[in-house]
SEVEXVEX-871892 format. One record per residue (C-alpha): residue in three letters; chain; y, z, x. Coordinates in steps of 0.2 Angstrom, whole numbers. Layout:
BEGIN
  residuo  cadena     c2     c3     c1
      ALA       A      Y      Z      X
...
This chain:
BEGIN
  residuo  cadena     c2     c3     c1
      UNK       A    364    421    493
      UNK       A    383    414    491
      UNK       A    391    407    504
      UNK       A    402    422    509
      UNK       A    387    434    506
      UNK       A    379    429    521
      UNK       A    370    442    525
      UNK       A    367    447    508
      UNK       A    380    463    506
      UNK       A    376    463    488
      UNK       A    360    471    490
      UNK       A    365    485    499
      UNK       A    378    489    482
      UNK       A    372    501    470
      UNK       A    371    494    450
      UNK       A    388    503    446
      UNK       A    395    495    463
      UNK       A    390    479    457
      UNK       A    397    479    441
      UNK       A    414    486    448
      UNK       A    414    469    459
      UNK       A    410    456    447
      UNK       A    421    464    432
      UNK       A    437    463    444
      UNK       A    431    447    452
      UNK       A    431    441    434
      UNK       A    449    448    429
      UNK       A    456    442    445
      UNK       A    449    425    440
      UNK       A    457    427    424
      UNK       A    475    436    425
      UNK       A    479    435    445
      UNK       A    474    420    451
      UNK       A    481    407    436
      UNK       A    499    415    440
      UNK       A    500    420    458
      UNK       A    508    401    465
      UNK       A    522    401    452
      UNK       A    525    419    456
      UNK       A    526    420    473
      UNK       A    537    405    473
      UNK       A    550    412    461
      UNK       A    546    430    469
      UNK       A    542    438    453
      UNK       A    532    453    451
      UNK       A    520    452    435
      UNK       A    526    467    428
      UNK       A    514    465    415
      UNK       A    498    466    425
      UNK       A    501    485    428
      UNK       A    493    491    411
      UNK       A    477    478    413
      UNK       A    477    487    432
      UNK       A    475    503    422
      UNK       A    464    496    409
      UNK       A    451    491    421
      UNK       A    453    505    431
      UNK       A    459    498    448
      UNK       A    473    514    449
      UNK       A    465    531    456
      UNK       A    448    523    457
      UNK       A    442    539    466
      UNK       A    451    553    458
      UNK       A    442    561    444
      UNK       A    441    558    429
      UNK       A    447    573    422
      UNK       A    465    566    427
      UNK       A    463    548    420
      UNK       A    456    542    436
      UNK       A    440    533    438
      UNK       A    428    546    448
      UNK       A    421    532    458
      UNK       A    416    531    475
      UNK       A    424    522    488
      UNK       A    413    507    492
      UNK       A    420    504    473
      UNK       A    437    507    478
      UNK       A    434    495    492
      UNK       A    426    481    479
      UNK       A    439    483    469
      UNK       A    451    479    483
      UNK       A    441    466    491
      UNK       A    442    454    474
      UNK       A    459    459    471
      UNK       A    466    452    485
      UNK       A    457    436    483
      UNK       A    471    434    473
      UNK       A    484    438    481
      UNK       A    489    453    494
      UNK       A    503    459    485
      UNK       A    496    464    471
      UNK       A    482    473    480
      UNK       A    495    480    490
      UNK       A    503    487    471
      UNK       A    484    495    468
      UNK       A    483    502    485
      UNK       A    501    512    486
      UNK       A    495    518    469
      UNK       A    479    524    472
      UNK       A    479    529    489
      UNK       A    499    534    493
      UNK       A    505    541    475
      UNK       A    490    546    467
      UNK       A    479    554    482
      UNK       A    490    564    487
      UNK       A    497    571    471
      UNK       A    479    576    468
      UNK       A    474    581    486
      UNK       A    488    594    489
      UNK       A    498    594    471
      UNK       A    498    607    460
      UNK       A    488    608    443
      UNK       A    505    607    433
      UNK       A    508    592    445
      UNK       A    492    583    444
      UNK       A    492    585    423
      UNK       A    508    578    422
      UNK       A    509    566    435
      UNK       A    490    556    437
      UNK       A    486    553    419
      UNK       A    501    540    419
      UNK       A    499    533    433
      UNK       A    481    529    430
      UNK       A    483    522    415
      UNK       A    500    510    424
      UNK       A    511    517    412
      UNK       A    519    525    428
      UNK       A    524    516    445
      UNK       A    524    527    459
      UNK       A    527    523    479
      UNK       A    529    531    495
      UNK       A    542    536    506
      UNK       A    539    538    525
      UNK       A    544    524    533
      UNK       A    566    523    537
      UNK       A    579    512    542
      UNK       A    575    517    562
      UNK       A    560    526    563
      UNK       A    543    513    556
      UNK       A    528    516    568
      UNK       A    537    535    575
      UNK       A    537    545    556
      UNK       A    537    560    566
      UNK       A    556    555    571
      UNK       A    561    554    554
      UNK       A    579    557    549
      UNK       A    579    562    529
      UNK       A    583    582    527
      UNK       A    577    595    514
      UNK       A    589    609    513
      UNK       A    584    624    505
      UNK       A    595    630    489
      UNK       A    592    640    474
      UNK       A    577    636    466
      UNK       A    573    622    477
      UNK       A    580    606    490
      UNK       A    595    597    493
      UNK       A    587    581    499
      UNK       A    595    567    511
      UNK       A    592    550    519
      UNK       A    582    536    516
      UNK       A    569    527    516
      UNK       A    565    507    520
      UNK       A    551    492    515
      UNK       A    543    505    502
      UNK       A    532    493    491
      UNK       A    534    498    472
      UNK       A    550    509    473
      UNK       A    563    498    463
      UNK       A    552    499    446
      UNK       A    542    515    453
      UNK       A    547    532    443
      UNK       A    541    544    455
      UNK       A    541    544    473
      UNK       A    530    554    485
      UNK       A    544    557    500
      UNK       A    543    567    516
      UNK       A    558    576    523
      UNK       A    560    587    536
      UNK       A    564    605    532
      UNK       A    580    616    539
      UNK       A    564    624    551
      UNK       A    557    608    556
      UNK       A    542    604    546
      UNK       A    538    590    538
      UNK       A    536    591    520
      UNK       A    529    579    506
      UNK       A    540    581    488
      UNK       A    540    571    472
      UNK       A    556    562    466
      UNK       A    558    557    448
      UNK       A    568    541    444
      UNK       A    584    546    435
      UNK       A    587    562    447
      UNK       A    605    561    452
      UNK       A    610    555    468
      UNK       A    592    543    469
      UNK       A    594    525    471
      UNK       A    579    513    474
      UNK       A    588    494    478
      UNK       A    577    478    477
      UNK       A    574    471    495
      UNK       A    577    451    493
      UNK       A    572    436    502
      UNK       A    558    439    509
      UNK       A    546    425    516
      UNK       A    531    437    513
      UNK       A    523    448    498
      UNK       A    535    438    486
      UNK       A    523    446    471
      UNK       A    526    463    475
      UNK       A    543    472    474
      UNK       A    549    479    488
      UNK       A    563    490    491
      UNK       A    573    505    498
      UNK       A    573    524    492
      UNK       A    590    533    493
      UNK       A    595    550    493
      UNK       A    610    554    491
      UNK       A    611    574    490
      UNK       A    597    573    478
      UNK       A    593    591    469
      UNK       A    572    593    472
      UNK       A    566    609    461
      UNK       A    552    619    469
      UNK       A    542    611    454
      UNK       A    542    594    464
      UNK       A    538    601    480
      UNK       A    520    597    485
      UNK       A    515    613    490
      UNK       A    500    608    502
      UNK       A    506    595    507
      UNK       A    514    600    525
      UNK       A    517    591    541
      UNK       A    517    573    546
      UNK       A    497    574    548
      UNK       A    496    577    530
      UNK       A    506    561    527
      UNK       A    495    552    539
      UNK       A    481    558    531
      UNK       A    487    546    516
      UNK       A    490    530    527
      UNK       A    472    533    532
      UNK       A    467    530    513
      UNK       A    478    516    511
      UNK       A    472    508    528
      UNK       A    453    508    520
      UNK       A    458    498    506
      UNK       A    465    488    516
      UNK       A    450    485    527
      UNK       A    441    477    513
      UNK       A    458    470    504
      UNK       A    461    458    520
      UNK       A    442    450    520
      UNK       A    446    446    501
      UNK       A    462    435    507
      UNK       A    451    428    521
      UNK       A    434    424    509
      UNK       A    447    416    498
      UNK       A    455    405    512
      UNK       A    436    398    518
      UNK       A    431    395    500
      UNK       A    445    383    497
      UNK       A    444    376    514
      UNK       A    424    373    512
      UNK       A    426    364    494
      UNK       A    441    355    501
      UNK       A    431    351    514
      UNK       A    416    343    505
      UNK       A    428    334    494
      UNK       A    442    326    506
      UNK       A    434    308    514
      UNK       A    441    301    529
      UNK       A    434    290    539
      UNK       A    421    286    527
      UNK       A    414    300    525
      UNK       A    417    320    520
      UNK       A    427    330    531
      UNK       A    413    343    529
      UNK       A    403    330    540
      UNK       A    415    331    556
      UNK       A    406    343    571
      UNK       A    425    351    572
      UNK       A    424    356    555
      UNK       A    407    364    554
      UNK       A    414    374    570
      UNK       A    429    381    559
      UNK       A    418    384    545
      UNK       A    403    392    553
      UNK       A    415    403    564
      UNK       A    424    407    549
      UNK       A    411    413    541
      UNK       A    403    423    555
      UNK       A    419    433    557
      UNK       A    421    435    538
      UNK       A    403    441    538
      UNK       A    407    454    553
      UNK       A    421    460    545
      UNK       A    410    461    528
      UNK       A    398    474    536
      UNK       A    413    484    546
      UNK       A    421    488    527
      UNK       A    403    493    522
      UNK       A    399    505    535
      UNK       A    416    511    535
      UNK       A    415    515    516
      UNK       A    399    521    518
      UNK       A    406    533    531
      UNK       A    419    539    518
      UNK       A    408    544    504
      UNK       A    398    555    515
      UNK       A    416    563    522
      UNK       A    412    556    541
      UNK       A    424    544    543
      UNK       A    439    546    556
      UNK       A    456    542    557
      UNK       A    450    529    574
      UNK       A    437    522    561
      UNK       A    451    516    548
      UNK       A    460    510    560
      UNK       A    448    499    569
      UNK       A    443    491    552
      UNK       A    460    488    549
      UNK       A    465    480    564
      UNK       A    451    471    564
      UNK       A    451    464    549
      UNK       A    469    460    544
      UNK       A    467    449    562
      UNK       A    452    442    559
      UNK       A    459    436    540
      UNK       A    474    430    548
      UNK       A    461    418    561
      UNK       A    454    412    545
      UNK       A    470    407    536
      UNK       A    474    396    548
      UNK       A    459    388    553
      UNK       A    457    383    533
      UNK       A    477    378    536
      UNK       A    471    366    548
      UNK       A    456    360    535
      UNK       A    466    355    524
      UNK       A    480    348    534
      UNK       A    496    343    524
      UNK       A    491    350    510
      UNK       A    486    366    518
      UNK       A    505    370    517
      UNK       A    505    365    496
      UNK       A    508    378    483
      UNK       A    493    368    475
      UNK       A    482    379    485
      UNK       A    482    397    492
      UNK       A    480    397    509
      UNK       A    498    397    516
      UNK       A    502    411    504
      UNK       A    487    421    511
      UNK       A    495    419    527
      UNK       A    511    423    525
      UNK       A    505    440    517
      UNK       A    495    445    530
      UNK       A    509    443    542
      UNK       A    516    458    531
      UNK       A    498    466    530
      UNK       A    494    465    549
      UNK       A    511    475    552
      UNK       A    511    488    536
      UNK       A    502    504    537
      UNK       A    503    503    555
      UNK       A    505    487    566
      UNK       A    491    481    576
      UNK       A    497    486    592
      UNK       A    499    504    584
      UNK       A    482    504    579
      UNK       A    476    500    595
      UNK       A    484    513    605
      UNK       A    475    525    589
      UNK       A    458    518    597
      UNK       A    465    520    615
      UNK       A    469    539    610
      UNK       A    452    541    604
      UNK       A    441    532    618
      UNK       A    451    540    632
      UNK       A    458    555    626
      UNK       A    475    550    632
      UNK       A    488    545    619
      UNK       A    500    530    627
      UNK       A    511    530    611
      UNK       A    525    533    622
């Protein structure tokens, strides 16, 4: 047993899931961790990690393989984004728009031609992608979006734009939903280089300082009917993307959160004050052992969940109760290992207020945690109070 394997998970992993999570835990040990401090304080994205992401298979772990994906189920997905975000949560954030909002949905309602050109490259992280739903004034209501497809010859004439899309300033497709002249909502691929498409950095931010951030303009941009996604129709279709995304999540967030109560636990056994460890104080114990407990919960939540999505049983309600729940939860757990290590809780000579800044991004992307809740309330009443 390890001491954030409480309950011993690992014996409920298959082989091939076990090998998934100790070869990424090993590369994140590796290529993430050493460089993550200098790079979120100079806000750099490690460009150069993309093609090692491909190389280990962390892009379109779940698409098959026949499109240069890894054909693996989704506990492994989960794995993968669980020791990746010991790291950091940018970059699994750079993993999960890729696999789960470019990717998935190319595949899940693309066309052949579209799937052959488009997932190959992106697997292997030759190709960047991102995802366009979110705008300027319409974040947690897509359905009031503002960007317009207007049908021409041989295609769209496409307009508006789209705000906080993770990936788009390097990404060379976009997977964008417009509304149509008759009101529908319909997902289209852009390409970078198209005319009248601009994708500007977003700067200064306090949070996700490893992932690049910016906006997607359209500024009458010509969309052949070769781009348009042809299954891919209505805001639920959208949704049923962020659903993906919000699983990886799930599991992401309790990466960030085992990470935390590691360092706060050594930190702990090591710092002497007053004579003797801090590990020796009854307050401390109390952070730890509740630290623990809730990463341990939130450990068997992901489990279930991804157990739920291999056998095709898991709802929308589901996703976002391990979402919400965990991203909080990881959050609790920053800063009680924060307050561990006091002074130096705050020091880019450790993680933990880096983790914590990113999960104030995390808790509010892919659906804040109020939004969330009101998904649950929906559910157990049968009354939606979105409004």
């Amino acid at each position: 047993m390890t001491p954030t394997d409480f309950f011993q998970i690992r014996d409920l992993l298959t082989p091939d899931q076990l090998l998934v999570a100790d070869s990424v835990r090993s590369f994140t040990e590796k290529e993430i961790k050493p460089i993550m401090e200098e790079s979120a304080q100079n806000a750099i994205f490690p460009e150069h990690l993309l093609a090692k992401f491909g190389e280990l298979g962390l892009f379109g772990t779940t698409i098959p393989q026949q499109y240069g994906g890894g054909g693996l189920d989704y506990i492994s997905y989960g794995l993968m984004c669980y020791e990746v975000e010991k790291g950091d949560s940018g970059m699994r954030s750079t993993i999960s728009v890729q696999s789960s909002l470019v990717m998935w949905p190319i595949f899940a309602y693309g066309t052949e031609a579209q799937k052959r050109k488009y997932l190959p490259p992106l697997a292997s992280g030759e190709w960047l992608g991102c995802f366009g739903l979110t705008e300027p004034d319409h974040g947690s209501n897509p359905g009031g979006m503002q960007s317009r497809l207007v049908r021409v010859d041989g295609g769209y004439r496409l307009t508006g734009s789209k705000l906080w899309i993770s990936n788009a300033p390097l990404a060379q497709v976009a997977v964008v939903w417009a509304r149509t002249d008759e009101g529908r909502v319909q997902g289209v691929l852009v390409e970078k280089g198209m005319a009248g498409f601009t994708a500007p950095e977003i700067h200064h931010k306090w949070s996700l300082r490893t992932s690049i951030t910016g906006e997607l303009v359209f500024d009458d941009v010509f969309i052949p009917d070769t781009h348009v996604l042809p299954a891919a129709v209505g805001l639920q279709a959208a949704l049923k993307c962020l659903d993906k995304a919000r699983y990886g999540i799930s599991w992401g967030a309790v990466g960030a959160a085992t990470d935390c109560y590691e360092v706060a636990l050594s930190y702990a056994q090591e710092r002497i004050q007053f004579g003797k460890p801090l590990a020796g104080f009854q307050l401390t114990q109390k952070k730890l052992a509740e630290m623990l407990t809730e990463i341990t919960q939130a450990q068997l939540l992901a489990w279930r969940l991804g157990v739920l999505m291999n056998e095709e049983k898991a709802s929308t309600a589901q996703i976002s109760m391990a979402k919400r729940n965990n991203v909080a939860m990881a959050l609790r757990v920053a800063r009680e290992a924060r307050q561990i290590l006091g002074a130096m809780g705050i020091s880019g000579s450790y993680p933990i207020m880096r983790h914590m800044m990113n999960l104030e991004s995390v808790i509010t992307y892919e659906g804040t945690h109020d939004i969330h809740l009101l998904i649950l309330g929906a559910e157990i009443t049968g009354i939606p109070a979105f409004q």
